[in-house]
Structure formats: structure tokens, C-alpha cells
N, C-alpha and C positions, 0 to 999 in steps of 0.2 A: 455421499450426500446427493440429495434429488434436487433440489432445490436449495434457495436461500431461504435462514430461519427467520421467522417473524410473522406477525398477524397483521401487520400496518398494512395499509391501503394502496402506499408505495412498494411494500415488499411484493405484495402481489400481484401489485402490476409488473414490477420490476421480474416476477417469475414464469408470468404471463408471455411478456417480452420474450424472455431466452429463448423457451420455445419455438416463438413466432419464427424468430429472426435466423435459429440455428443451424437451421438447412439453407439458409441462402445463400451463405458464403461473402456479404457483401461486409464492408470493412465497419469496426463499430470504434466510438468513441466510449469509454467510460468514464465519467467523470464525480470527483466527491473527493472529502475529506481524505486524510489520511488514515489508515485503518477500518474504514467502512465496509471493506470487502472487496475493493475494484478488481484483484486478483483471482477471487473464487466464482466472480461473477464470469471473467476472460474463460475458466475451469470450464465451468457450466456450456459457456455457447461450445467450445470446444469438444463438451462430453458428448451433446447433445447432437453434431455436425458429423457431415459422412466424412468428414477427417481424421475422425476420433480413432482409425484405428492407423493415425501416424503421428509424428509427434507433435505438441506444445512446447516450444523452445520459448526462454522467457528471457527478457533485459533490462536491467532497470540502467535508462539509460542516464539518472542522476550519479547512481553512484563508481561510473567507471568513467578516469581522468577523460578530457573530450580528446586528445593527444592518439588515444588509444580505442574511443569508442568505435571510429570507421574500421577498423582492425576487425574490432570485434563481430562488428552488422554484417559486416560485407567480405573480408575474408582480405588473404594477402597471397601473394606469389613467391618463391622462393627468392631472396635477393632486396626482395621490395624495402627495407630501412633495416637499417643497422639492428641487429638482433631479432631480426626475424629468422623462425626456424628453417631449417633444411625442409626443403619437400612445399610450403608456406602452411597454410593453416585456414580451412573451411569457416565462413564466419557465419554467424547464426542463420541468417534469412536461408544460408545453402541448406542449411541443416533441418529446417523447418517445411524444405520443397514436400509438396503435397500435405503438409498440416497447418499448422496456424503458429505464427508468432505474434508473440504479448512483449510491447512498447509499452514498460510504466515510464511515467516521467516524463514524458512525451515532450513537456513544456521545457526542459533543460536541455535539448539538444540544439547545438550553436546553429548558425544560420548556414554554415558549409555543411555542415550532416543533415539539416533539414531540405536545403538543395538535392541533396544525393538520395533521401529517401523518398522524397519528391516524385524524379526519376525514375526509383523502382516501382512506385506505383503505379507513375504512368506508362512505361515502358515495361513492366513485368520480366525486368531483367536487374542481374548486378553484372559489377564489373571489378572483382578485388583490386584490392590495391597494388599497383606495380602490373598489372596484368593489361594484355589490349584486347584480350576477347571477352565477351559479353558470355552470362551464364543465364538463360531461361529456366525458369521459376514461376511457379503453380502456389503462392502462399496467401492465405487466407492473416490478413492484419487486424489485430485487436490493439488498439492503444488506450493509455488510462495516464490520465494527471489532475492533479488535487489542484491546479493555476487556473486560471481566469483567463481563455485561450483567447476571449473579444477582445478584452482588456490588452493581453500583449498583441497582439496585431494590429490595433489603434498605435499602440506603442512605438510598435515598428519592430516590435523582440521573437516576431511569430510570423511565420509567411501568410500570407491568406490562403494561396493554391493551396500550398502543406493543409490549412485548418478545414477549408470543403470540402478537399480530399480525403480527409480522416473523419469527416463529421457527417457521414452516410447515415448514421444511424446511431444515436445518441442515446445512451442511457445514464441516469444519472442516481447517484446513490445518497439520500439525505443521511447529514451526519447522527446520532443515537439521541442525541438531545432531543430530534424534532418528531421521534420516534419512539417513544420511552418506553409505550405498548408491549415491544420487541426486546425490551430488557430479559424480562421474565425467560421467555421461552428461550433464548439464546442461553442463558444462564441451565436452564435445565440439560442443554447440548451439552456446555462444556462439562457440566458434572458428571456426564453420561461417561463425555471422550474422558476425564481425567478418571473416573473410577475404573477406565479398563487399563487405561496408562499408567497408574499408580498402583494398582490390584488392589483397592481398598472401594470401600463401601458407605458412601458417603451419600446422606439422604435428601439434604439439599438446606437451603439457607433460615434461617430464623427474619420473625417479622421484623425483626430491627433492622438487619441486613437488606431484606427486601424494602421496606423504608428509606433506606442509603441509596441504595442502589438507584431507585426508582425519582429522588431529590438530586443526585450528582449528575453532573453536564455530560459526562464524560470527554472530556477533551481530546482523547486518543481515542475516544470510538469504541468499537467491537476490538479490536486488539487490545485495549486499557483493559477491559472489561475482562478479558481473557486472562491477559497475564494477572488481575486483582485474585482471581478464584484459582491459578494456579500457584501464586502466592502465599493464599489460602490453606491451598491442601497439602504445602511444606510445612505449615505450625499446628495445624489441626488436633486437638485433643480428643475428638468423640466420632460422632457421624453424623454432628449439623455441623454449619458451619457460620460461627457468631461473632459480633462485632470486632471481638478479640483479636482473630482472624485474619483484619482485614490491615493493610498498610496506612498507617498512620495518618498520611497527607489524603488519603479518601476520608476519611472520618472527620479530619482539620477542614477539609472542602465543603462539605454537604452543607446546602443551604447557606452557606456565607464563601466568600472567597477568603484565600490563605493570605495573611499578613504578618509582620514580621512578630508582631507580639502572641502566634500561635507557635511559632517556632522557638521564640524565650523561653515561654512557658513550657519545652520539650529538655532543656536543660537540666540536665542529672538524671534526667527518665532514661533517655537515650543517648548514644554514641557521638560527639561531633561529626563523626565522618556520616551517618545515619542522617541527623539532620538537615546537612550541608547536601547530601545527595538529593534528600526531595524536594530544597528549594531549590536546585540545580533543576529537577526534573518538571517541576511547577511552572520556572520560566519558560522553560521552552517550551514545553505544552501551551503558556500562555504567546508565546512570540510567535508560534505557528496559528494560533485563534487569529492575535491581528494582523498576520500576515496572509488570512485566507489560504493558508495549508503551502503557500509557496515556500518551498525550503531556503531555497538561492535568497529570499530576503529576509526571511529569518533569521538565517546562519550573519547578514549582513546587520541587523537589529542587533545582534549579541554579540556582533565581534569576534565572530568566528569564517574560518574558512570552510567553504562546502563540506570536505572533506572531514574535518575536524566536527560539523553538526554532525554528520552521517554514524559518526564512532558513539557522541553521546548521545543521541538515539538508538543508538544497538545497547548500549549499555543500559539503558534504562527501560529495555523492550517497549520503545517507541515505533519499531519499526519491523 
């Protein structure tokens, strides 16, 4: 892929952007929704940069405990805590020297890992853990979070040095809703990627579908939208692909929001456990809407721990 898919006026500015910026090497913020892309976009300035032919080392720095995250960024010494390996253990940024490393989540990292990465940007150095020498490093920083980085630095949850330092150059990704234009062509992509991935022949969607499609908010974005057609092309009977098709609580969606008397109405059609599943997947889609994509207070909204969102988000290819 050359670019981001879409015809919206943002898409192309946003692809406009990559190019500009790609050669410069200067650090970028991406910011948006969950699912919008922020990782194919980090792909892009990476493909497009004279780094490209070193690595893309990636972290999401939400879903590895914070206990373990420094571990991870910055590397350890042999010795350095209890179960740390023989020899210690290279941590990403080493790994990433002369390419670029991608900071998702940017917004969950504690205030002692945002001190230290701090550091590394301004000093262009790490220093593992357990270790007293310092390691020079050549790395180009891409970071991306779905949070409201003004809002926690008012807060007091977000450094400010950390948010100017990373906020060199901004891109920001509107969610699919504001975007619908981009429905369409996105959808002809994935039919493309999945007829080669499925070795099947699949000619694309009926007017009803593209009617759904084009009426539903998508609240997971470009990923929702991805896994609906690859959903799709697990029950598919022909080579359109028609309402039949399509998972239930999209069809329950469109144009109205899901309430408890659409899932009544699912009794004896479908499995308890089927229906229990996509009002499970409905709230959270909606707990991340009011919670502006911040995970950490959504997971707090539902009464769950970080950890525990993170798994029924995998489960429900929320993520």
C-alpha cells in the first residue's frame, strides 16, 4: 500500500502530509480514534523515510504491565531484578537504532516512564536498567494515542515537556463516521485483500449492504468495518455479499441505537451465548465513544481492569 484508502478531503490531506514530512525525520504525533489507522499511517511515514531500509520496532505501550514496560523501551543489564535473563536483554529503542520506533498509547505511560522517555528525546541516549553507561541512539519517534493529551496535562496525568516534545508535528486521523465517503472504497480494499486471502471470488456488496454500511456510525472505525466483511466472507453463500452476511448487532445498529428490546427479540433465533456476546461488544464500543477512545477510563466505566478490557477487546477484534 501506497497510501491511505479514501477520497475524503482529510484522507488526502492526511496523504499529502506523509510525504511532506517523510524525509524529515522530525518526531510526529498521531492522534484519533481507535481503529482509524494510526499504525498504517506510523507504516507509511516509515516506508516513505531514508530509514526504511532499517527497522520499524513497534510498542503499545498500554498493553504491557507499567512494572515491565521500562524493561521493555530501554533494555536491562544482566543482574538488573530478579529474573532477568543471563547476558540482560536489548529493549526496543536499541533495537529501532537508525529506524524508527512507534509509541501507541502514548497516553498510558506512568509519569516515571514519561520522565525517562523524556530523556531519551532530549539526550538521544538510553540507559538500561541496572546499567551506568548511557547507549547513543539515531531513532526516529512516531507516537499515536486515541486520549486527549491537552486535557491530561491540564490534568496533571501528561507532562507538558513529554506533549511538545512529541507534538512536532501532528497528524490527526478523523473517526469513519465524519468520513462515510471512505466507506465505499475501503470496502472494495478489503474485498480485494480477502479474495486473495480466502482464494475466493467475491464481487462485492449488494445495495442493501452499501445502505448499512453507509447509515452505521462505526464505532470501531476501519477495523470494525474490516473484521464485519471478514465475518462476511466466513458465511458467504454466492459472490455478493448480502445482509444475511452481515453480524447481527450491525443490522440491530443501523439507523437506531441497540436496546434491550432488540436483543429480546433475538431469543430462539440465536445462541445465549451469541447474544450475550454483542451486547458485551456494543457496550464497550459504546464505553470507549464516552470515554473519547481512552481505554484506562473505559475499562474504569465497566468495571474492569486495564488488563481484563485489553483481552475483551481482542476477543471481539476491537483491537
Amino acid at each position: 500500500m501506497k497510501q491511505l484508502i479514501g477520497t475524503s478531503p482529510a484522507i488526502k490531506e492526511i496523504n499529502h502530509l506523509i510525504t511532506q514530512i517523510a524525509t524529515k525525520g522530525s518526531t510526529v504525533l498521531i492522534r484519533g480514534e481507535s481503529g482509524t489507522g494510526k499504525e498504517l499511517v506510523a507504516n507509511l511515514i516509515h516506508h516513505f523515510s531514508y530509514r526504511r531500509f532499517n527497522s520499524l520496532v513497534k510498542i503499545n505501550c498500554a498493553a504491557i504491565p507499567e512494572h515491565l514496560l521500562e524493561a521493555e523501551l530501554f533494555g536491562y543489564s544482566e543482574g538488573a531484578f530478579t529474573g532477568a535473563k543471563k547476558g540482560g536483554a536489548v529493549g526496543k529503542f536499541a533495537q529501532a537504532h537508525k529506524g524508527t520506533i512507534f509509541l501507541d498509547e502514548i497516553g498510558d505511560l506512568s509519569f516515571s516512564t514519561q520522565a525517562k522517555l523524556l530523556r531519551v528525546i532530549q539526550e538521544k541516549e538510553i540507559i538500561p536498567i541496572g546499567s551506568e553507561s548511557s547507549i547513543k541512539l539515531d531513532v526516529r519517534i512516531i507516537a499515536a494515542t486515541n486520549a486527549n493529551l491537552e486535557i491530561m496535562v491540564k490534568e496533571g496525568k501528561f507532562r507538558d515537556d513529554l506533549f511538545y516534545r512529541l507534538n512536532v508535528v501532528s497528524i490527526y486521523i478523523p473517526p469513519l463516521r465524519e468520513r462515510k465517503e471512505d466507506i465505499l472504497p475501503l470496502t472494495t480494499s478489503f474485498i480485494t485483500e480477502f479474495n486473495e486471502k480466502f482464494n475466493v471470488s467475491i464481487n462485492g456488496i449488494d445495495n442493501k449492504v452499501k445502505h448499512i454500511f453507509l447509515n452505521y456510525d462505526w464505532p470501531g472505525n476501519i477495523r470494525e468495518l474490516k473484521n464485519t466483511l471478514e465475518y462476511a466472507y466466513n458465511i458467504v453463500d454466492g459472490n455478493i455479499i448480502k445482509t444475511k452476511h452481515l453480524p447481527k448487532y450491525i443490522l440491530a445498529n443501523t439507523n437506531t441505537a441497540i436496546t434491550s428490546n432488540n436483543y429480546f427479540s433475538q431469543i430462539g433465533q440465536r445462541s445465549l451465548t451469541e447474544i450475550v456476546d454483542d451486547f458485551e461488544k456494543e457496550l464497550i464500543q459504546q464505553a470507549l465513544i464516552k470515554c473519547t477512545g481512552n481505554k484506562a477510563k473505559a475499562a474504569e466505566l465497566l468495571g474492569l481492569s486495564r488488563p481484563g478490557l485489553y483481552k475483551k477487546l481482542q476477543k471481539h477484534g476491537l483491537i
